[in-house]
N, C-alpha and C positions, 0 to 999 in steps of 0.2 A: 661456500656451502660445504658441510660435513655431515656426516653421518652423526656425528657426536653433540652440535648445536649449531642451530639453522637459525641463520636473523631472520632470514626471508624464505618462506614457504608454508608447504602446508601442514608438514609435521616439524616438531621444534627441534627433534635430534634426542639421542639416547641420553644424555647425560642431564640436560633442559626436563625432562621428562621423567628423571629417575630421582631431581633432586625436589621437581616440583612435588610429586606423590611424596617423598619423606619428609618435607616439612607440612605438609598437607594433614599425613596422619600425627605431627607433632603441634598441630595447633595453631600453625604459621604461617607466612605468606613470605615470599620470595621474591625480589627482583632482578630479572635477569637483565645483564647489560652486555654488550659486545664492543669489543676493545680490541686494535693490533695486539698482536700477542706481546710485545714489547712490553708495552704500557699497563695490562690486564695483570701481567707480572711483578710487576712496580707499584703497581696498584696494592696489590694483595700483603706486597712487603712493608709497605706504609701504613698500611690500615689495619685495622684488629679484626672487622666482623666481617670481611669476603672471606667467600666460597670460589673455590678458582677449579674450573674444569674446562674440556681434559687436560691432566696435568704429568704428564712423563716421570717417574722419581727415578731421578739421578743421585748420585754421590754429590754433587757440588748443590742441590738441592735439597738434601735432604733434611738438613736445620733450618730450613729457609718456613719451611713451611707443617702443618699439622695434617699427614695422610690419612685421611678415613677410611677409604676402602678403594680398592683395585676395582674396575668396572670393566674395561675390555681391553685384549692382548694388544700391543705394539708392537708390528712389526715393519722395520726399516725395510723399504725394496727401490732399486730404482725403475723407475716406468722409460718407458725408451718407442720411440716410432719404427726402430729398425725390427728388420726378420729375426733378431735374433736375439733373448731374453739378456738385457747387461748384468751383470757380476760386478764386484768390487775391481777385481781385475783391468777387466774391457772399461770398467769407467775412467781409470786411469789415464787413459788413453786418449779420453774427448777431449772435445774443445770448452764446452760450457754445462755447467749441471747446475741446474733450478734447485732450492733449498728454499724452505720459510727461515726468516731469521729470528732468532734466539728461542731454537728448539734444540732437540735431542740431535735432531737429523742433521743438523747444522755443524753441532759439536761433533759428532762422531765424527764425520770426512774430515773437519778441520784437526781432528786429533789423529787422523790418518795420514796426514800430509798432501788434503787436498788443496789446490790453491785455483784450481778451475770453478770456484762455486759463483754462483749469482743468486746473493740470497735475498728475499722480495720480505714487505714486513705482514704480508698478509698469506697465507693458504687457499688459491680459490683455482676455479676453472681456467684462470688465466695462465697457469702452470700448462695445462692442457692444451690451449691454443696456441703458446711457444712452439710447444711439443711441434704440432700439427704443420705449424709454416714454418720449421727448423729453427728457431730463433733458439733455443738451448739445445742441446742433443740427448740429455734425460733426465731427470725428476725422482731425488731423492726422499722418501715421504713414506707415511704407515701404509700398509699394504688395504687397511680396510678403507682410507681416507681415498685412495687410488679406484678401486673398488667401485666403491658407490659415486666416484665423480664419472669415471667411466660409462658408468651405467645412466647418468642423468646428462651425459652427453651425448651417446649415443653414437663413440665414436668406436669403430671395429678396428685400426688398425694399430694399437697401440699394444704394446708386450709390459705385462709384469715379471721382473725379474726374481731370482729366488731370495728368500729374505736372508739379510744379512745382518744386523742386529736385532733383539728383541727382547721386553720389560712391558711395561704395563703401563696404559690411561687409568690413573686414580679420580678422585674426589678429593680436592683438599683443599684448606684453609690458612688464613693467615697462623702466623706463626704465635699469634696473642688473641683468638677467636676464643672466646668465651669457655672455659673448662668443662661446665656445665651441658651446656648445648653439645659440644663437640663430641663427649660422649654419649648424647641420648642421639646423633643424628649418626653416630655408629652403628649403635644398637638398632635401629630402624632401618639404615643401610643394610646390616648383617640379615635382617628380617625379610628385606626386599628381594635378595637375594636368593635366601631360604622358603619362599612362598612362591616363589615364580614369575614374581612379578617381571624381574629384571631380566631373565630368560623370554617372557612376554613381548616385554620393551625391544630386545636386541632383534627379535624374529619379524619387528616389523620393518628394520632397516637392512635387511638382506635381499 
């Protein structure tokens, strides 16, 4: 479960909900499917007409796929059980840190010289529950993803740490998505944004 698109609950997540209203005002219909992040990636590079969200743009991603627009900040933090907020520093120092595997969050430590990672194929609360019975000692992840799982956990004694890398959750498509479309679901993106809509969308997941 994420702030950003929810299999299961009662709102579908900001991204679910900002892509359904733009093909809605293009005349369209959507299907939303959920996938390890692995696979939802392979996915999008195989096929012509997915829509892949959220989607981090990196440098080694960046030809991979067609960015539509930026939707909400990313920022790297590590989350931690201990009194004392972790740093890139202090994480050097543990024993095991939680990552989702073949994300941003993943690559970055690994491009830091981490070799402490346990990376899981999925992002859920079960990052959280490590946390809780020490089974990792912190949890590499966007700060707003951290956030909102905390909050629908309910759990008080976990520390977010200060962010240490940060870029942006886009909207994007495969890399052979329709010319046509790609540009009118810009242009209604850029609209969605410019009306309030997406400012609407975000305030309800805070």
């Amino acid at each position: 479960m994420t702030p950003y698109s929810i299999e299961k609950g009662i709102q579908p997540g900001i991204f679910v909900e900002l892509v359904q209203e733009a093909m809605r005002r293009l005349g369209r219909t959507v299907k939303v499917e959920f996938y390890p992040w692995t696979r939802a990636q392979k996915i999008a590079e195989q096929q012509d007409n997915v829509i892949l969200f959220p989607l981090a743009r990196t440098a080694p991603r960046e030809d991979q796929y067609q960015w539509l627009m930026p939707v909400a900040p990313m920022e790297l933090v590590f989350v931690s059980a201990q009194d004392r907020p972790v740093d890139l520093m202090k994480a050097r120092k543990l024993g095991r840190i939680a990552v989702q595997k073949s994300t941003p969050a993943e690559a970055y430590l690994v491009e830091q010289g981490f070799t402490n990672l346990r990376a899981f194929p999925k992002a859920a609360s079960t990052n959280i529950k490590l946390l809780v019975r020490a089974r990792v000692d912190a949890w590499f992840t966007a700060k707003g993803f951290a956030q909102y799982l905390i909050k629908q956990t309910g759990e008080t004694n976990l520390q977010i740490g200060p962010v240490i890398d940060q870029s942006f959750f886009y909207v994007a498509a495969s890399r052979n998505f329709p010319e046509d479309l790609s540009w009118e679901l810009r242009r209604v993106l850029n609209k969605l944004a410019q009306d309030g809509t997406l400012s609407n969308i975000l305030s309800r997941y805070r």
